[in-house]
C-alpha positions in Angstrom: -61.0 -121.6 16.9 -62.5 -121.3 13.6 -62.9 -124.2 11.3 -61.2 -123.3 8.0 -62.8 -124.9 4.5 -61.3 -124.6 1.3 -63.1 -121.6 -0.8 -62.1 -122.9 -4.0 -64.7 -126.3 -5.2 -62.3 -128.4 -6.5 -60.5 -128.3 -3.2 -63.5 -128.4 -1.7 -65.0 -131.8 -2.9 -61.5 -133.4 -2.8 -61.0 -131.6 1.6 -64.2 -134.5 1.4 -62.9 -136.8 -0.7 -59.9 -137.5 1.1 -61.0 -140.0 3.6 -62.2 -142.2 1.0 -58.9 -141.8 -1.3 -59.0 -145.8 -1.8 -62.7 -145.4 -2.4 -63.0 -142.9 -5.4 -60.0 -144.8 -7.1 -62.1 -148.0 -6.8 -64.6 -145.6 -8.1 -63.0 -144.4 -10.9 -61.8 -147.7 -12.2 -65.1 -148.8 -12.4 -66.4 -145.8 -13.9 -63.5 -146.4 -16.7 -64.6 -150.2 -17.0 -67.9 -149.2 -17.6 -67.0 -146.9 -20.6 -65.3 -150.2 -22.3 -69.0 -151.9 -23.0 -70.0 -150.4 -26.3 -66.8 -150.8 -27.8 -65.8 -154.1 -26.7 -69.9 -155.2 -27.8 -69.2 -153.9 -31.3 -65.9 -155.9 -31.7 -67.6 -158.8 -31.0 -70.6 -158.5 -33.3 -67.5 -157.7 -36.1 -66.6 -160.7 -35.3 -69.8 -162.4 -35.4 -70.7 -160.8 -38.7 -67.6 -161.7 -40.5 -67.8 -165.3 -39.2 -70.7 -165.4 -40.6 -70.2 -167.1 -43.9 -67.9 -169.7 -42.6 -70.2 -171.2 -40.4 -72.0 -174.2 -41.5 -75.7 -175.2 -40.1 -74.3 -178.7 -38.4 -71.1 -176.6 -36.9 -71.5 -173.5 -35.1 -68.7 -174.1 -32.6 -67.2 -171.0 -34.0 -69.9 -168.8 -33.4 -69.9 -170.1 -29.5 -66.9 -167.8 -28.4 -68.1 -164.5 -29.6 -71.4 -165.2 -28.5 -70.1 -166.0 -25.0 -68.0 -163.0 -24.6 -71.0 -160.6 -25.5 -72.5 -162.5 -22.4 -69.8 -161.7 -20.3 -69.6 -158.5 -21.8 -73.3 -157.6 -20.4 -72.4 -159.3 -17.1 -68.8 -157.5 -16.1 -68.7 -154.3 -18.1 -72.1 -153.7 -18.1 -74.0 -155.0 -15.3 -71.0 -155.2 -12.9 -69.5 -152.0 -13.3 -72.6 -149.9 -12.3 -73.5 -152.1 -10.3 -70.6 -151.1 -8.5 -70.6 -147.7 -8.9 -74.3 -147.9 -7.7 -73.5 -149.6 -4.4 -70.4 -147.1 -4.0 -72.8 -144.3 -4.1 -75.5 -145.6 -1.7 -72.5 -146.4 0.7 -70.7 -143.5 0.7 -72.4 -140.5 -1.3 -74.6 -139.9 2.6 -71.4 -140.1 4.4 -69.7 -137.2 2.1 -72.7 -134.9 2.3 -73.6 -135.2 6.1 -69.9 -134.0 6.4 -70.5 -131.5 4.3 -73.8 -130.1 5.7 -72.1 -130.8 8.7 -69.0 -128.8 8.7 -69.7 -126.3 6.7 -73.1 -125.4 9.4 -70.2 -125.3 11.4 -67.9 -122.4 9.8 -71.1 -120.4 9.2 -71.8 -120.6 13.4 -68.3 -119.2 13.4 -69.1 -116.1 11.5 -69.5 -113.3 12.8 -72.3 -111.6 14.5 -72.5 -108.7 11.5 -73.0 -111.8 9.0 -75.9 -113.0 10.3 -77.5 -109.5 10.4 -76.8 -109.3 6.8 -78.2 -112.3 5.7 -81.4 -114.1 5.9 -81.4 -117.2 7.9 -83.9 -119.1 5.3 -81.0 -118.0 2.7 -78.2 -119.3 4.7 -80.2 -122.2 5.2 -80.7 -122.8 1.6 -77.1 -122.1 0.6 -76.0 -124.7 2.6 -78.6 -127.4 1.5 -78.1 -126.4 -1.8 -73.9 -126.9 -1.7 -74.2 -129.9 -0.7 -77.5 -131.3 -3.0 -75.5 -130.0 -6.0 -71.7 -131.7 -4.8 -73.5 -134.8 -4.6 -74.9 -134.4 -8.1 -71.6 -133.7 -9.6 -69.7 -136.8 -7.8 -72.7 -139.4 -8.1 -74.0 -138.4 -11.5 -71.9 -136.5 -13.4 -68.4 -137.7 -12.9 -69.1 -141.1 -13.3 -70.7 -140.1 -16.7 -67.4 -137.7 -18.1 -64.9 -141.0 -16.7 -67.5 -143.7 -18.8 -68.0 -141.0 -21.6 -63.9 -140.6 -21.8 -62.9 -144.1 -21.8 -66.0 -145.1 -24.4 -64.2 -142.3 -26.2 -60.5 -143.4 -26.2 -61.7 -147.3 -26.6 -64.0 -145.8 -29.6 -60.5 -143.9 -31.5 -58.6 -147.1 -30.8 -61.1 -149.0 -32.4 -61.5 -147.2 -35.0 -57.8 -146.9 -35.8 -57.4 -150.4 -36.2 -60.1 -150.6 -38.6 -58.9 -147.5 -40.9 -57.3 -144.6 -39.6 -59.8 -142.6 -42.1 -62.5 -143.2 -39.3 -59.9 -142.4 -36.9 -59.2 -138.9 -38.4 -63.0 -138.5 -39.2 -64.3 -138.8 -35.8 -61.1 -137.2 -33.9 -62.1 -134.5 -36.1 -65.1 -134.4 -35.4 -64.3 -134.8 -31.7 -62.7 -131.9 -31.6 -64.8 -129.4 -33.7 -67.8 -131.0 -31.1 -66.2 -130.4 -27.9 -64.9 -127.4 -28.5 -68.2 -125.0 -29.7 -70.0 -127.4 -27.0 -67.6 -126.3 -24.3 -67.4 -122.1 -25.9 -71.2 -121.7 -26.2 -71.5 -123.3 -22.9 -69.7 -120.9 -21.1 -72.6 -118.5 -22.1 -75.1 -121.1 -20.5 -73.0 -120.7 -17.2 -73.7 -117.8 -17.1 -77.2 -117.5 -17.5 -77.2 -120.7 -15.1 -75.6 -118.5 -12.7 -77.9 -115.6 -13.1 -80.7 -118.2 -12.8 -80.0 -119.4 -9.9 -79.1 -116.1 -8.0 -82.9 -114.9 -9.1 -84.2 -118.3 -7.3 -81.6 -117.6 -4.8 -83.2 -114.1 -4.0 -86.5 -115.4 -4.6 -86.1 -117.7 -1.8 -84.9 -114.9 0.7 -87.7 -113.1 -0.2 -90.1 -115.8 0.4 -88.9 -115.9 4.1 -88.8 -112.9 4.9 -92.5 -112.7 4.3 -93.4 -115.4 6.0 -91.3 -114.9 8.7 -93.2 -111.9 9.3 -96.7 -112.9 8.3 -98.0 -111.4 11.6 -97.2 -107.9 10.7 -98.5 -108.7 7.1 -102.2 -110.1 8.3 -101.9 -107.0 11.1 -101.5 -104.4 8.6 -103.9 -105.8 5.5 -101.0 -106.1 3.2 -101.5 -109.7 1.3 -101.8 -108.5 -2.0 -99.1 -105.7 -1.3 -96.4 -108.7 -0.5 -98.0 -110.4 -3.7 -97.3 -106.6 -5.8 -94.2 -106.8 -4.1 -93.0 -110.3 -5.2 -93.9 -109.6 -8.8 -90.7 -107.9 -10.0 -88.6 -111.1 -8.5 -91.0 -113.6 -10.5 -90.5 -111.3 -13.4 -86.4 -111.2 -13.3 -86.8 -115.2 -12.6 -88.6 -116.1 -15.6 -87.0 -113.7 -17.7 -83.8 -115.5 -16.6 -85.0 -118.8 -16.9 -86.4 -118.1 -20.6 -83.3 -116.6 -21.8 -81.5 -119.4 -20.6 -84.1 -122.1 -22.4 -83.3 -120.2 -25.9 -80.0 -120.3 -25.6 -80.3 -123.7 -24.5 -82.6 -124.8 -27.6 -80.2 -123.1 -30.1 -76.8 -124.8 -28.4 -79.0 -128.6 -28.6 -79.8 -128.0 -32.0 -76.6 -126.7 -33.0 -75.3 -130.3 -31.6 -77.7 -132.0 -33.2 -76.5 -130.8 -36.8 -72.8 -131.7 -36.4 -73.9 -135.4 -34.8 -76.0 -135.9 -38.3 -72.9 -134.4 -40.3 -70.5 -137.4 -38.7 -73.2 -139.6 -39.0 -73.4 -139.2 -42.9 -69.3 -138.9 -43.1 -68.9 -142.6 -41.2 -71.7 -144.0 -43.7 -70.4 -142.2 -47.2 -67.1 -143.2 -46.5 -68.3 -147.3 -45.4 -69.4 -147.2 -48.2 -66.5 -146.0 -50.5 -64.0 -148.2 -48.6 -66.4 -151.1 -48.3 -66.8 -150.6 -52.9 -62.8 -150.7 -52.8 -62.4 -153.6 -50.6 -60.8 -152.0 -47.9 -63.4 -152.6 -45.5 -65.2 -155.5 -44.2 -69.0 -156.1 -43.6 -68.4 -156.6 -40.2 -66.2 -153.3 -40.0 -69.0 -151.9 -41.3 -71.3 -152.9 -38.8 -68.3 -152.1 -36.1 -67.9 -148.3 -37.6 -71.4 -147.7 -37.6 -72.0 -149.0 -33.8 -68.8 -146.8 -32.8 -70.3 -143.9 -34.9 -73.8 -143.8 -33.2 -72.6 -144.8 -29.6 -69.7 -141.6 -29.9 -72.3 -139.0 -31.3 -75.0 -140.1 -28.8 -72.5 -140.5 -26.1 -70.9 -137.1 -26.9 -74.4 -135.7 -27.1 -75.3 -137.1 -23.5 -72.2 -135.9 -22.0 -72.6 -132.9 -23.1 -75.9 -132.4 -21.6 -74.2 -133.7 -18.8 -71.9 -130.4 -19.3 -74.8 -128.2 -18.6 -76.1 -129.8 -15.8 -72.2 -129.7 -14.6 -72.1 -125.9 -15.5 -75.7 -125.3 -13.5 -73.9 -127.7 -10.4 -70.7 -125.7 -10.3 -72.6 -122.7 -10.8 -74.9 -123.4 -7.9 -71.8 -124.1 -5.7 -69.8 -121.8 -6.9 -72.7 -119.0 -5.9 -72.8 -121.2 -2.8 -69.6 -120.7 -1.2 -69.1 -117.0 -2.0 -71.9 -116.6 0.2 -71.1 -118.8 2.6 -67.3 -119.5 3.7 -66.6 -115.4 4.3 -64.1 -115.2 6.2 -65.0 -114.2 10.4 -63.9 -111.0 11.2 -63.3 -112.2 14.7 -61.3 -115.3 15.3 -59.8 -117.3 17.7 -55.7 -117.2 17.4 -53.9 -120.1 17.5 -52.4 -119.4 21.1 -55.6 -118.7 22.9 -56.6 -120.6 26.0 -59.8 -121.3 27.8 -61.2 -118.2 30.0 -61.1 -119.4 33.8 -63.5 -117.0 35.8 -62.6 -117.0 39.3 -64.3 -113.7 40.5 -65.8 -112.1 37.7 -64.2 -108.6 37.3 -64.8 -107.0 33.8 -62.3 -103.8 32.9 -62.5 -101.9 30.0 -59.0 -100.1 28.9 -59.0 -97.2 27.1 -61.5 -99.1 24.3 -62.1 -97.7 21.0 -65.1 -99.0 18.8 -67.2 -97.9 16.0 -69.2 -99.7 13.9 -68.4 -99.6 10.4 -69.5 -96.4 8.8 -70.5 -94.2 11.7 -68.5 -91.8 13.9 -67.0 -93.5 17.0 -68.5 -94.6 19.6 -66.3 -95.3 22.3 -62.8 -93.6 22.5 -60.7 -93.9 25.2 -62.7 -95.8 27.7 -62.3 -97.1 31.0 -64.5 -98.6 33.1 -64.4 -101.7 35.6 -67.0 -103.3 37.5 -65.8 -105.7 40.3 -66.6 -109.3 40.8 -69.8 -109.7 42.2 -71.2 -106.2 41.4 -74.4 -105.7 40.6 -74.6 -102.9 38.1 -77.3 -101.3 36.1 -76.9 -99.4 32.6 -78.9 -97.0 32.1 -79.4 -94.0 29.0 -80.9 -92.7 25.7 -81.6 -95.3 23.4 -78.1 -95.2 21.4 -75.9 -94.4 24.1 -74.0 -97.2 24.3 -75.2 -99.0 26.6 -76.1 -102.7 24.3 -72.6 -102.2 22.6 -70.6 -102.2 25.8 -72.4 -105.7 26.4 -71.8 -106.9 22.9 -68.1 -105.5 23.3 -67.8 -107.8 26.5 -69.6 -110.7 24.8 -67.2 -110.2 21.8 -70.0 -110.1 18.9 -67.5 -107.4 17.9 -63.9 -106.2 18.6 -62.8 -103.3 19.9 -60.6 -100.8 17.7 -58.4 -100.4 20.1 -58.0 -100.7 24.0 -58.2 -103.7 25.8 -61.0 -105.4 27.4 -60.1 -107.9 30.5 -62.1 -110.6 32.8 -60.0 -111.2 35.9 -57.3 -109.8 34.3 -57.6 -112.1 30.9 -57.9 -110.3 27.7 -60.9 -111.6 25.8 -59.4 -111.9 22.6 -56.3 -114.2 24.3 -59.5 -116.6 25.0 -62.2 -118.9 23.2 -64.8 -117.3 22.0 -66.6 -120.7 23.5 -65.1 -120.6 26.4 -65.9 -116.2 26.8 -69.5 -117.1 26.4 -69.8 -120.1 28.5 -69.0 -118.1 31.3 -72.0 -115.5 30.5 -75.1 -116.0 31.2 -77.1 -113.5 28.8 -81.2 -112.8 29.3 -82.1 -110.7 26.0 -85.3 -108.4 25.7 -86.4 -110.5 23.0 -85.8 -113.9 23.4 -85.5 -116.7 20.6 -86.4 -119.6 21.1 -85.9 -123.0 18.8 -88.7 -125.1 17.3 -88.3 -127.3 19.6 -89.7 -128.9 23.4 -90.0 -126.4 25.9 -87.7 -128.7 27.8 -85.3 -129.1 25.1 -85.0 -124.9 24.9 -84.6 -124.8 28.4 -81.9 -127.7 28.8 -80.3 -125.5 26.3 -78.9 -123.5 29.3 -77.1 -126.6 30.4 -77.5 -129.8 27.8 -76.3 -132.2 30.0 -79.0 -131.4 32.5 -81.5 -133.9 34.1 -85.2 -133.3 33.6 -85.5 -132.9 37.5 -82.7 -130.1 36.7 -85.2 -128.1 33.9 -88.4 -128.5 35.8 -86.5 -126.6 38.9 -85.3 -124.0 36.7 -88.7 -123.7 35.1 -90.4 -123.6 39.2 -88.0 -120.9 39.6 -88.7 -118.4 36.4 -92.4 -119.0 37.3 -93.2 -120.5 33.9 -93.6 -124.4 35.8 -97.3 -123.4 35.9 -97.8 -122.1 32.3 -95.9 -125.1 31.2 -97.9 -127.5 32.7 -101.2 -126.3 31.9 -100.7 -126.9 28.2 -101.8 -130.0 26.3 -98.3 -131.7 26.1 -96.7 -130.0 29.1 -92.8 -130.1 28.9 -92.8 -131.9 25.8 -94.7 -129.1 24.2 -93.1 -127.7 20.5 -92.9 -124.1 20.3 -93.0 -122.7 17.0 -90.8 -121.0 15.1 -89.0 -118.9 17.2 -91.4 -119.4 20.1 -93.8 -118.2 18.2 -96.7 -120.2 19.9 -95.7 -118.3 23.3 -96.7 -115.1 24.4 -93.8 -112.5 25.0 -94.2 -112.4 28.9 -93.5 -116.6 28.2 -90.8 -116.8 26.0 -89.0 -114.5 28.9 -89.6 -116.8 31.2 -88.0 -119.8 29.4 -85.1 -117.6 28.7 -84.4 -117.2 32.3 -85.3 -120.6 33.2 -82.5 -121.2 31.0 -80.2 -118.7 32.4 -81.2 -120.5 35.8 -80.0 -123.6 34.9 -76.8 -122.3 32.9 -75.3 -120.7 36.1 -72.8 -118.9 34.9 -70.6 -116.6 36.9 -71.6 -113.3 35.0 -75.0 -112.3 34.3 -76.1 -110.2 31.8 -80.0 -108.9 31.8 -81.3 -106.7 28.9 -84.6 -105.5 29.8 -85.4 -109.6 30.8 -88.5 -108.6 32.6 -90.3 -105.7 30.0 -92.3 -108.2 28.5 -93.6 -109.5 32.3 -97.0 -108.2 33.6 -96.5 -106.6 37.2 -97.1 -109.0 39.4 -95.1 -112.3 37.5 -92.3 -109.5 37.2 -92.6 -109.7 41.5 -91.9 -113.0 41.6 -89.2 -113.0 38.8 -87.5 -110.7 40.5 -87.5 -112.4 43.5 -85.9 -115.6 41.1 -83.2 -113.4 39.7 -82.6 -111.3 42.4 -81.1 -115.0 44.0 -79.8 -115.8 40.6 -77.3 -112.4 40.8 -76.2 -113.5 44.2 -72.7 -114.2 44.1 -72.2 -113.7 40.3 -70.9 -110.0 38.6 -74.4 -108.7 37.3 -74.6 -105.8 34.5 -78.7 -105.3 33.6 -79.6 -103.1 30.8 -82.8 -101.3 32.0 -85.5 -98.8 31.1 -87.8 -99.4 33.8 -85.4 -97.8 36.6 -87.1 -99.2 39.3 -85.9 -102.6 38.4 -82.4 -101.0 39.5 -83.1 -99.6 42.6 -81.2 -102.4 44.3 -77.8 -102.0 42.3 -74.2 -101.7 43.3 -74.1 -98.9 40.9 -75.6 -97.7 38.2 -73.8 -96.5 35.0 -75.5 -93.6 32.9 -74.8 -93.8 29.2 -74.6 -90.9 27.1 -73.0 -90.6 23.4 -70.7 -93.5 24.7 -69.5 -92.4 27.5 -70.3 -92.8 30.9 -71.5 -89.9 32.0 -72.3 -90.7 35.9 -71.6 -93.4 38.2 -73.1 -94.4 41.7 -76.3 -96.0 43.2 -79.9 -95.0 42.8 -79.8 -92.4 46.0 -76.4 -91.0 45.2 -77.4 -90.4 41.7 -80.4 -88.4 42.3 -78.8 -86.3 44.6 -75.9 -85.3 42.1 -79.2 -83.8 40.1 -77.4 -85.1 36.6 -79.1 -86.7 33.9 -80.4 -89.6 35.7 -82.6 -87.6 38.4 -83.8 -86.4 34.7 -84.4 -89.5 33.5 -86.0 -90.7 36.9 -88.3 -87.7 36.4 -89.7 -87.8 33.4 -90.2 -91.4 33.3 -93.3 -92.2 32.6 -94.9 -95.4 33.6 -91.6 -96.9 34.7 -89.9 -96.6 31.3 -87.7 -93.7 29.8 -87.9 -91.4 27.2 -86.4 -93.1 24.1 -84.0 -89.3 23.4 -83.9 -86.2 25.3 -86.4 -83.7 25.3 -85.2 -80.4 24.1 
């Protein structure tokens, strides 16, 4: 069944959050504590200043108290409080974005099979590393800043009030005429954050993609072509990136102007109120404390704002491209597939991939349990979608499509593929052991288990000729393996899977003639008892099958063995005639 995440960020971080409810309150207290420092500290040195002149040299008992508190002061509102917050975050701030990486690496496995062919994996990759660096940035750093920022700034208007609601009104004012150009210009920084970030975003893709294939680009010369290539992405970056700085520049210095306007307002009017009395010198000292904490504090919360903006941005961009919803799902009445026999049926099916003419319409086909049955064709006949249709990577338009008697969208996806085992023409393997992508097939297998499974695929004695035997890392993809090896592994892995239906597409076209003997051999005994469809060019790999199905335009345009077949004279005594080396034509020849 799907795993469903929020696609909006703020219910995002709080789907998170909520195990910890207790937590972030704890949290946000603290955060608030910490914002009453400044204020509080300036109080107390009023105090001190206006004690001042009543303290006498052999008596500064008064003096004591104030002094004390601005201890305490450093020690619980100061020290304490972040503190706090800083053991909060190195407790829990791992916790929330392991879950995060976590479960959202587990809705994007749920997605469906077109998704992934739209997308680069290195960008999916990055998405998700980069939702999570910048949700942890926004709770760890920022928040805590906007909570301290917002009570300095409520404990800062009290203050003030109670001094002389002039400095109330001036910096309230102020406040407000601050916040709000801050918060209106930065919504034009948003948006050049956001088209910053998509350019690195796309940058990134493009990076992989080229390295990914940096066999092709050695093969065919083309270094400095990738480089010519890269150059309009650099260009669009930094383009982006400058025209973000400027604006940037002009918004700071903008800030900068109105923080040295309140600045000389809180000092011209001192000093009128402090020349009528109204004021005292350790007001004076309090208003100007309050005055340069707000307008830095404003000023640092605001930068704060852009860094929020970028964050948001970031996410935002994030999970667009990465919570899309599957366009095949489990329902929330579907059971487990149990596969007694095997039989597959197709019932008057319908498919077409998006934008093309249909491919299948109206078709029926079953293949019993424990048939053995080759697919045969042009290339696009039909002949890999009717395994992807079985497999589920895509639904069918209409029809029905049943394993003994089960429709396979009233089951798990899981469970649908648990019961396949599937050999593909080009395998992929993961950067990992050899015996770790071989236990793949079965994870709870003992090492005894693999090295069988290996003996039997005939790739034991490749395997333990290299350097670090079982243990040895692959590469990328299997990269460090020849092709004839990586097929080997796959079966080794469809050995030890065992699953009651098999599915071969071309498994052994990448296997010199006499390890494809022995393979066959190997899989011959692995199809015993298990329904078997193989995807083939090489017809004499089906020589041995229950029946063969010939593809044509998607439809199944003959049925039987090898023998019978040939003698109906149709397209596959063609096919079998104009093969050449074992393989077929990729279309027919006019």
């Amino acid at each position: 069944m799907s795993h469903q995440l929020p696609k909006t960020l703020p219910s995002f971080i709080w789907y998170f959050l909520k195990p910890y409810k207790l937590t972030a309150t704890i949290f946000v207290s603290t955060a608030i504590l910490a914002g009453f420092f400044g204020p509080f500290n300036n109080i107390l040195i009023k105090v001190i200043i206006n004690t001042l002149p009543q303290v006498h040299s052999e008596d500064l008992s008064l003096l004591m108290w104030p002094a004390l508190l601005i201890v305490l002061n450093f020690i619980v509102f100061d020290n304490f409080t972040w503190r706090s917050i800083n053991y909060m975050n190195c407790k829990f701030q791992p916790l929330i974005k392991n879950q995060i990486i976590k479960k959202t690496l587990r809705f994007v496995l749920g997605s469906s099979h077109q998704f992934f062919q739209d997308n680069l994996s290195g960008r999916i990759a990055s998405q998700i590393t980069t939702l999570a660096d910048n949700i942890e940035i926004i709770l760890q750093r920022i928040v805590v800043e906007f909570i301290r920022g917002a009570s300095l700034l409520l404990a800062s208007f009290v203050t003030a009030y109670f001094v002389n609601a002039l400095f109330f009104y001036t910096l309230f004012l102020w406040f407000v005429v601050f916040a709000v150009v801050s918060i209106f210009m930065s919504k034009r920084f948003v948006d050049l954050e956001d088209r910053y970030a998509e350019c690195e975003s796309i940058i990134s893709g493009q990076l992989v993609d080229c390295i990914s294939n940096q066999s092709n680009v050695r093969i065919f010369s083309k270094k400095e072509y990738e480089i010519s290539r890269m150059r309009p992405f650099l260009l669009a970056t930094q383009k982006a990136f400058q025209t973000k700085e400027r604006f940037g520049i002009f918004l700071w210095s903008l800030q900068g102007l109105m923080i040295t306007i309140m600045m000389g307002f809180s000092v011209y009017f001192l000093i009128y109120l402090y020349g009528k009395g109204f004021v005292s010198i350790g007001d004076f000292a309090l208003i100007l404390g309050l005055s340069m904490q707000l307008g830095h504090m404003m000023w640092y919360m605001m930068s704060f704002v852009d860094q929020f903006n970028q964050a948001v941005g970031k996410c935002k961009q994030s999970l667009s491209a990465l919570l899309i919803q599957p366009e095949i799902t489990d329902r929330s009445d579907v059971h487990n597939l149990r596969v007694r026999q095997g039989q597959i049926r197709f019932e008057k099916v319908k498919f077409h991939y998006k934008g093309t003419e249909p491919l299948f319409q109206n078709k029926s086909a079953t293949i019993e349990a424990g048939q053995k049955v080759g697919l045969v064709g042009y290339s696009g006949g039909g002949k890999t979608t009717f395994v992807n249709l079985i497999l589920r990577l895509y639904d069918v338009t209409e029809g029905h499509i049943f394993i003994d008697g089960q429709d396979i969208r009233d089951v798990t996806q899981d469970s649908l593929r648990a019961s396949i085992a599937l050999i593909p023409q080009d395998p992929s393997l993961f950067h990992r052991s050899l015996m770790d992508n071989i236990r793949y097939g079965r994870t709870d297998a003992s090492d005894e288990d693999v090295i069988e499974a290996a003996k039997r695929a005939h790739a034991h004695e490749f395997i333990r000729a290299l350097p670090q035997g079982y243990d040895s890392l692959v590469g990328e993809r299997g990269v460090k393996l020849s092709g004839g090896q990586r097929q080997r592994i796959a079966i080794a892995r469809a050995i030890l899977k065992n699953a009651p239906i098999l599915i071969l597409d071309e498994a052994t076209s990448q296997l010199d003639s006499v390890t494809e003997r022995f393979i066959q051999d190997s899989l011959w005994e692995l199809m015993q008892g298990k329904t078997t469809i193989v995807i083939a060019h090489r017809l004499s790999t089906l020589l041995h099958m229950d029946r063969i199905l010939v593809f044509d335009r998607g439809k199944i345009v003959e049925d039987g063995s090898h023998q019978n077949l040939l003698a109906k004279r149709g397209i596959y005594k063609t096919l079998w005639e104009t093969q050449v080396d074992g393989f077929l034509p990729d279309k027919k020849t006019p």
